[in-house]
Steps between C-alpha positions, in 0.01 A plus 500: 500500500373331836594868647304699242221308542469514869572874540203550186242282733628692811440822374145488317343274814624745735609818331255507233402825518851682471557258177190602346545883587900476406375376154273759459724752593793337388708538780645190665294348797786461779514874491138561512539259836738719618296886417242309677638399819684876507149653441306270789793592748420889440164455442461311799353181268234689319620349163392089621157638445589557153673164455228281666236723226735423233541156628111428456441666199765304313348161682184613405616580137664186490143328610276659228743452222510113589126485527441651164744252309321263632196596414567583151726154439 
């Protein structure tokens, strides 16, 4: 249970974005990781400007949706 936990807090603080994009797509979020570090090494890292855009919109998401509960509470 301990373990569960843990890995769950692990992966949406630091791996957020592949969780969210996994669920979406519903394909698991390890092997997103993985497509993702084979497509920066051919890419030559062109995809971590993807991830850090993904990476604010979510955070920003995550900011406005907090702010309007609030509001409307």
């Amino acid at each position: 249970m301990l373990k569960n936990w843990l890995k769950n807090k692990t992966e949406r603080s630091t791996f957020g974005v592949f969780a969210y994009l996994g669920e979406k797509f519903g394909i698991q979020s390890s092997k997103m990781r993985l497509y993702f570090i084979y497509i920066s090494f051919l890419t030559l890292g062109s995809p971590i400007v993807f991830y850090l855009i993904a990476l604010f919109w979510l955070n920003l998401k995550k900011y406005i949706r907090k702010t309007y509960t609030l509001i409307f509470d």
